[in-house]
N, C-alpha and C positions, 0 to 999 in steps of 0.2 A: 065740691069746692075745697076742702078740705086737704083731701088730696092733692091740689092744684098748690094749694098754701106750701104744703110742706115739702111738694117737689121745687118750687121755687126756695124755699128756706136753703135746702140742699146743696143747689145752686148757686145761691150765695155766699154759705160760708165755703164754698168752692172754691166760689172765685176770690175770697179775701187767702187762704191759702195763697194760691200764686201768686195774689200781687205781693202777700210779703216774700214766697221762695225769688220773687223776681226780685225785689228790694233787695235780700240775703245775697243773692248772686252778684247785683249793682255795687254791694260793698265789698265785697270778697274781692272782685276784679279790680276794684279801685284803691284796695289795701294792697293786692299785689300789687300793682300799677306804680305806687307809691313806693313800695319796696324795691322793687326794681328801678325806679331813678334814683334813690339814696344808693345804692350801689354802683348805679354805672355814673353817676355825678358826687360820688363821691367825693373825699378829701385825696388830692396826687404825692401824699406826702407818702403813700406807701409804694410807686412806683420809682420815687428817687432813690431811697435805700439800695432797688434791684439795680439800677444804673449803674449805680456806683460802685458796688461790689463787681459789674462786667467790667468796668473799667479797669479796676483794678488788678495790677500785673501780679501774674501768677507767681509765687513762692518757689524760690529758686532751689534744688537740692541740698540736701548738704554735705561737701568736698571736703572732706580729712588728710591732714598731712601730720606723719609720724618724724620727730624729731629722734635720729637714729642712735646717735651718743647719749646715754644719761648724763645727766648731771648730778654731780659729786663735790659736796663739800663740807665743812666743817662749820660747825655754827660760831658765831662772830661771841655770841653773848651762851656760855656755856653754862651747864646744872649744874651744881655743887662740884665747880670747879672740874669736872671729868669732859675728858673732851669724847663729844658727841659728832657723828655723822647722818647724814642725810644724802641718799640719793633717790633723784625721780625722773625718773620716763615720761614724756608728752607728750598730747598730740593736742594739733590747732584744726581748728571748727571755722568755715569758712562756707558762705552761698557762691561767694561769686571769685570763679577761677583766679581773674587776677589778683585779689587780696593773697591766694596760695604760692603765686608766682611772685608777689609782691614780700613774701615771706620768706621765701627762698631767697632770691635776690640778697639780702639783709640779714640771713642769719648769723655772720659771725659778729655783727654788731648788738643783734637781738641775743644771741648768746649772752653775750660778755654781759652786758646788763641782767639778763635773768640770774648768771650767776652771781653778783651784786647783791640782788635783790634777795637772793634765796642763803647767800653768806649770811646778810643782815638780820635773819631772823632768829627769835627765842625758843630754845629746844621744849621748854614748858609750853608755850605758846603754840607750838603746833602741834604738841601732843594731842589738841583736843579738834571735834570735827568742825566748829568756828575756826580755827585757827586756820584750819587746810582749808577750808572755803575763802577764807580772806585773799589765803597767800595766790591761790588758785585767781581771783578779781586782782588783785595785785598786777599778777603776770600777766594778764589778758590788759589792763592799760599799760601796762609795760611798753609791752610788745605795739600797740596800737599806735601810744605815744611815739613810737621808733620810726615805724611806716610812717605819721606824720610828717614826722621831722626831714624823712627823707624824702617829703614831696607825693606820697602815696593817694590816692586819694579812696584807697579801698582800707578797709580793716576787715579784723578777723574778726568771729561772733563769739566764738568759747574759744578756753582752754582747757584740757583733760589731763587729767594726771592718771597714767595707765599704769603704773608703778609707785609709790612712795616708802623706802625702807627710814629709819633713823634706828641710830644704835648709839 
């Protein structure tokens, strides 16, 4: 009988094995179970971002147009009284073609004001790289302001100064 006991003992803690691997199992599937709906019911705010970036129209190249004449002038407000020159070479930055044709169209008005603009400046004043970054945003609403005025409804995006001498 003895024997009998301890083959039953055996048996039992056996069976208590399984019922908790089976319990272990019941939870494991039921914690996926769980993770897998926090996933697929999750929050849609990360699906709109992707929408929205497919929406959005693809970036247009960017179209350069080289202004062929320099421009040559004399500074309005001269250094210790010596007269100073400046000339500079441009080109205009543009995505979308017709701001380039819109710039053509208009340059000998666009002209005439950049040289205005580029008279008016101080030889000290552009001596430094703020100064040529200025005059450089200067010309680019110059030129923008022009296209306006004339009805445009494109603008340019830069302008480049591929040359700058002062002497």
């Amino acid at each position: 009988m003895a024997e009998q006991k301890q083959d039953v003992d055996i048996n039992e803690s056996g069976g208590k094995s399984k019922k908790m691997l089976l319990i272990i199992i019941a939870v494991v599937i039921l914690l996926g179970a769980g993770v897998a709906a926090f996933f697929l019911m999750g929050d849609d705010t990360e699906a709109e971002p992707e929408v929205a970036e497919e929406t959005k129209p693809a970036k247009q190249k960017a179209i350069y147009h080289s202004v062929d004449k320099p421009f040559i002038v004399n500074f309005q407000k001269q250094s210790d009284n010596k007269v100073k020159y400046m000339q500079i070479k441009l080109k205009v930055m543009a995505r979308d073609p017709d701001a380039i044709d819109a710039f053509k169209l208009h340059l000998p008005a666009i002209q005439h004001e950049l040289l205005m603009l580029f008279f008016s400046q101080n030889y000290d004043a552009m001596n430094t790289q703020e100064g040529t970054r200025a005059l450089r945003q200067e010309a680019l609403s110059t030129i923008n302001a022009i296209l306006t005025a004339e009805g445009e409804e494109q603008s340019l995006n830069a302008v480049y100064f591929t040359s700058l001498i002062m002497q």
